[in-house]
C-alpha positions in Angstrom: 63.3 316.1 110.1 64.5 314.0 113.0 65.5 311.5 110.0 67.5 314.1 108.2 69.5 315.6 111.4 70.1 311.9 112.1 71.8 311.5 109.1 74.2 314.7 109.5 75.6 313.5 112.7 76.2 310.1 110.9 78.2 311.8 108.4 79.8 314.4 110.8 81.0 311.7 112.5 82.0 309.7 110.1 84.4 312.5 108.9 85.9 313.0 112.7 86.4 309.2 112.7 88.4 309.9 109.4 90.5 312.9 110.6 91.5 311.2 114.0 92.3 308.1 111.6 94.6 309.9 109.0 96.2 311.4 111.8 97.1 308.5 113.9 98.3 306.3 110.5 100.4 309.7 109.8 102.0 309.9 113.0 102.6 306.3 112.7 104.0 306.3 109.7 106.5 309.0 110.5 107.5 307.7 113.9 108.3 304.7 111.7 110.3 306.2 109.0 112.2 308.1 111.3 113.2 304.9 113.4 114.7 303.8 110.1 116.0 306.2 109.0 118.5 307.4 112.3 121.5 306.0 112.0 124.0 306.2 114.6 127.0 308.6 115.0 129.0 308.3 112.4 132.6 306.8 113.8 136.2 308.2 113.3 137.6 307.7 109.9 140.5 305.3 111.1 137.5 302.8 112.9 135.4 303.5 109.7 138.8 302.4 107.3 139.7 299.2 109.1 142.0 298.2 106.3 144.0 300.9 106.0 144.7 301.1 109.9 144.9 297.8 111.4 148.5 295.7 111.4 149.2 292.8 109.4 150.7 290.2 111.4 154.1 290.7 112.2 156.8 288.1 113.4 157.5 288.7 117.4 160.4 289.6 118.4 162.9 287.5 120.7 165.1 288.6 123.3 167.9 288.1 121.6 167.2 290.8 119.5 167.4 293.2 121.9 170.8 295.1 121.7 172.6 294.7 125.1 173.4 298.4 125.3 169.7 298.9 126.3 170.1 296.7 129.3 171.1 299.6 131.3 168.6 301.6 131.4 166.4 298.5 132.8 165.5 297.7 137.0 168.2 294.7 137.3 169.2 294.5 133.5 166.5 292.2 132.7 164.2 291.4 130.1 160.9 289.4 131.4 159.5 288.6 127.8 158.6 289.8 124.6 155.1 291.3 123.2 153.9 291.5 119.9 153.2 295.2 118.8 149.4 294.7 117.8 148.7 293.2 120.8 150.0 295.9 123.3 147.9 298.3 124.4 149.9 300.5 126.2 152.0 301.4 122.6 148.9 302.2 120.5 148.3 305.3 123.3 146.7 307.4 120.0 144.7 307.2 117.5 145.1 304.2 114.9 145.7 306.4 112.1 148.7 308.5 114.0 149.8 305.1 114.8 149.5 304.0 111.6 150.8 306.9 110.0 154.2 307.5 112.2 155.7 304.0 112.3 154.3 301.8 109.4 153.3 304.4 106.2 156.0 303.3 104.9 157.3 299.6 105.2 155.8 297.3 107.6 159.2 295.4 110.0 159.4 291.7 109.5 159.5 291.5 113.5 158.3 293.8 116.0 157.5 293.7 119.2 157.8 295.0 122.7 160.6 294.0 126.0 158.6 293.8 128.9 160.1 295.1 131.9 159.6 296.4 135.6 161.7 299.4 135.1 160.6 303.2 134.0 161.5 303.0 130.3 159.7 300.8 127.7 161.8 299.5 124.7 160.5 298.1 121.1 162.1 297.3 118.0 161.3 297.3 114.3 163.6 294.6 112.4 163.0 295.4 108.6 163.8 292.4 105.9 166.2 294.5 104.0 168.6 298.3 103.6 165.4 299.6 101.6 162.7 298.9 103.6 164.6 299.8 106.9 165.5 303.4 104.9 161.9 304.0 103.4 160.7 303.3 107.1 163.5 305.6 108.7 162.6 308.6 106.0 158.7 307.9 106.7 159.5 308.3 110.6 161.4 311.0 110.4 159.5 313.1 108.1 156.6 312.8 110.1 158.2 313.6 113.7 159.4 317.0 111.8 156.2 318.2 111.5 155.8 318.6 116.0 158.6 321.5 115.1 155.7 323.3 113.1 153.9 325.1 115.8 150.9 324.8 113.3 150.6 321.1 113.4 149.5 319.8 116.5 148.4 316.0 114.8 150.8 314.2 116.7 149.8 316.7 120.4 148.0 314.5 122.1 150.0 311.0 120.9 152.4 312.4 122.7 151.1 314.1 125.3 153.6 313.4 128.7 155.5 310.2 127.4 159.1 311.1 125.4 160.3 309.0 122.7 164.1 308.4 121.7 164.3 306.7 118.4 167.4 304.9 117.7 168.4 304.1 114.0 170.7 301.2 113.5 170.9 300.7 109.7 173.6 297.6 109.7 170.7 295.6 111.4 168.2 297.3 109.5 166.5 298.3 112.7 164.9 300.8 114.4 165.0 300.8 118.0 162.7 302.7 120.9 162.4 304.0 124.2 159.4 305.7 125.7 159.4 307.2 129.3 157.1 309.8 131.2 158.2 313.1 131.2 156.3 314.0 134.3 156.4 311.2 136.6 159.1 313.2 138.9 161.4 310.1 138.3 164.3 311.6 136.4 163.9 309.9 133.3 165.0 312.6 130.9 168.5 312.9 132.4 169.3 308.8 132.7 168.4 308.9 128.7 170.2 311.4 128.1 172.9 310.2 129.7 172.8 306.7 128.2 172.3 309.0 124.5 175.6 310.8 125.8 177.5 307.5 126.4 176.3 305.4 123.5 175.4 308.1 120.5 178.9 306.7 118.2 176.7 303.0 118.5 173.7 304.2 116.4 173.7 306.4 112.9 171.1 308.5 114.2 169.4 308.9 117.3 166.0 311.4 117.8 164.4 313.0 120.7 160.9 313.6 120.4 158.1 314.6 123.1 154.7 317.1 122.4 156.3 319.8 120.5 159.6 319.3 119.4 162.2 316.9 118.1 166.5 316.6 118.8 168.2 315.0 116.1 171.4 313.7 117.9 174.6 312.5 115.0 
């Protein structure tokens, strides 16, 4: 008897041994499989599509290039150096796709870049090799600054979001020039551009306003 009760503990615990076993290599195995299989947030489309959205390398500009009107608006009417475009920071202030999307959708310049100055307003310009490219780029541009006057669009809202942009179009040099100012530093940017729009507007075949949600096509 004592043999036989002997033998049913062995077995009983034989079969708790098993239980306890299956469920430690089970909980194991799906502590495993789920460390493999979580993946990290899935990143914005432009990071994910790097070459759609990242710049080729484009020529720099020189100072010379910059049209002496422009000196004006500038703390002592000077220039400190030039910047290339996809190294400056401060220009790419959205995503890369609205980036992207607004100033090279349609032709990439030949040279771009940025005037470094000390003053309140921030100038670049977009030298394109030929009348074509410089049109395709100044119809891609346009287009796409039309769409802030749809109050149903907001994809350029926060791109914009207190800076103003005055787009100059200069098709006899193939270029397109810009300013970019605060519209809420207090500093009365607005009116000096518009003033210096005012005074120069017969210079340029077209010159656009643009801010948050709307767009002034001057010419």
């Amino acid at each position: 008897m004592k043999t036989l009760f002997k033998t049913v503990l062995v077995i009983l615990g034989l079969i708790i041994y098993s239980c306890n076993d299956k469920k430690v290599q089970n909980k194991e195995i799906t502590s495993s499989s789920y460390d493999t299989l979580e993946s990290p947030p899935s990143k914005p489309e432009y990071l994910n599509d790097k070459k759609k959205y990242v710049l080729p390398n484009i020529a720099n500009i020189t100072v010379e290039d910059l049209n002496p009107v422009f000196l004006e608006l500038l703390r002592d009417k000077k220039i400190l150096r030039t910047e290339n475009l996809d190294k400056n920071k401060s220009f790419i202030n959205g995503s890369a796709r609205n980036t992207y999307n607004l100033y090279y959708k349609g032709k990439f310049p030949v040279r771009a870049g940025e005037y470094k100055n000390e003053g309140d307003f921030m100038l670049y310009d977009f030298i394109y090799a030929n009348d074509n490219q410089y049109i395709i780029a100044h119809d891609n541009l346009k287009n796409e600054l039309k769409k802030l006057n749809n109050s149903n669009n907001h994809e350029y809202f926060d791109y914009f979001k207190g800076v103003g942009f005055v787009y100059f179009f200069d098709k006899e040099k193939s270029k397109i020039s810009l300013v970019s100012f605060s519209r809420v530093s207090g500093n009365h940017e607005y009116e000096i551009i518009k003033k210096f729009v005012d005074k120069h507007k017969n210079e340029f075949d077209e010159i656009i306003f643009a801010d948050a949600t709307n767009i002034e096509i001057i010419n």
